[in-house]
C-alpha positions in Angstrom: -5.8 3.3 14.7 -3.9 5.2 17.9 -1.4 7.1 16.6 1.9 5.3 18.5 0.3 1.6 16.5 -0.4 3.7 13.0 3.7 5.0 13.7 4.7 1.3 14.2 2.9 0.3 11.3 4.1 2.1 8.9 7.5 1.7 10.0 7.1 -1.8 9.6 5.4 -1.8 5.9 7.6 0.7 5.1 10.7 -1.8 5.9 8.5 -4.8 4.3 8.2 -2.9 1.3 11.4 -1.6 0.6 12.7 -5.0 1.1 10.9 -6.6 -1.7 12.7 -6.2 -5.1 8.3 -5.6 -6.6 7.7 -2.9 -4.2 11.2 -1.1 -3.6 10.7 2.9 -3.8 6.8 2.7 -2.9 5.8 5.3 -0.3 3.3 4.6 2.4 1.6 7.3 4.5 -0.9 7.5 6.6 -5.2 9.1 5.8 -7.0 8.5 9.0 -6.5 4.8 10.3 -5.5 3.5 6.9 -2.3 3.0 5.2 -1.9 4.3 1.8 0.7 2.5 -0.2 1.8 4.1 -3.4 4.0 5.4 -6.3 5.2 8.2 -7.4 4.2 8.0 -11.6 5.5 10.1 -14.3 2.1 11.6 -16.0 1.8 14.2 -18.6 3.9 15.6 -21.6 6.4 16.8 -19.7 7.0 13.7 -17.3 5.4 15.7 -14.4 5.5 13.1 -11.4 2.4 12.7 -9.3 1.4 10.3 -6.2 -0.3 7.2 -7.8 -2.1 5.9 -4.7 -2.5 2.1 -5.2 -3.4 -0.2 -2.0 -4.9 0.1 1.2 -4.1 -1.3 4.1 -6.7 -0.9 7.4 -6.4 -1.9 10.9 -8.5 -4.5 12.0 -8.7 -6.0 15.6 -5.2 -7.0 17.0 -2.4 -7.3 14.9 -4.7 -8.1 11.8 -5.0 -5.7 8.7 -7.3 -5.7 5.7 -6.4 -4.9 2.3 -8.1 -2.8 -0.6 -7.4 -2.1 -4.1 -8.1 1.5 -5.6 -10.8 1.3 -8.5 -10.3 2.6 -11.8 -13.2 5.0 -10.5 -10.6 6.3 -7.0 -12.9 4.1 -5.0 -11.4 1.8 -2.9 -12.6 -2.1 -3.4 -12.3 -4.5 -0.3 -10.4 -7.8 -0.9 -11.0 -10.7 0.7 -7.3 -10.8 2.4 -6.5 -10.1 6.2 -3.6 -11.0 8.3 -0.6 -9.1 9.5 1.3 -6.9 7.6 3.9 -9.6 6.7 1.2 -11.7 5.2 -0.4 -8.9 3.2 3.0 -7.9 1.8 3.4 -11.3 0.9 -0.2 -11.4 -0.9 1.0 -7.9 -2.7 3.9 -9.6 -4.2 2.7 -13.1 -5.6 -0.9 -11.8 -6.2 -1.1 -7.8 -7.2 2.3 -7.5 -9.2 -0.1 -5.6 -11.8 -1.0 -3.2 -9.3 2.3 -2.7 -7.6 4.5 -2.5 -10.6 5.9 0.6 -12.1 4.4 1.9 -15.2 7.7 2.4 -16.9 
């Protein structure tokens, strides 16, 4: 993904995300031409937070995205769910509230 349409992106998801009472206060950045969408989890004894990375959003050809779920394993897993960024947000919130929700 060029750099100016990853920035846009992830401005946009960012806003998306933030705007959904599910995935308020998830972080999104950027690993090569994917978006990572996460959460930052309290792990540990000592409530130590750490990055949980979660979802995976790739640029496909125009404004179409695909969407992958991180594996038990840290391997990503391909769904079967592409469309723009409003659509996959939408998708997140009525079909992956397990994954998207906070563990507290």
């Amino acid at each position: 993904m060029k750099e100016a349409r990853c920035a846009a992106a992830r401005a946009r998801l960012d806003q998306l995300l933030s705007g959904h009472p599910l995935t308020e206060g998830m972080y999104v950045r950027t690993w090569g031409d994917h978006l990572i969408i996460g959460r930052e989890e309290h792990f540990g004894p000592n409530g130590e937070t750490e990055a949980d990375d979660r979802l995976r959003i790739t640029a496909l050809k125009g404004s179409s995205f695909g969407l992958s779920v991180r594996r038990h394993t840290g391997r990503w897993e391909k769904t079967p769910f592409t469309g723009t960024l409003e659509e996959l947000v939408d998708i997140i919130g009525s079909m992956m509230q397990h994954i998207v929700a906070p563990y507290s």
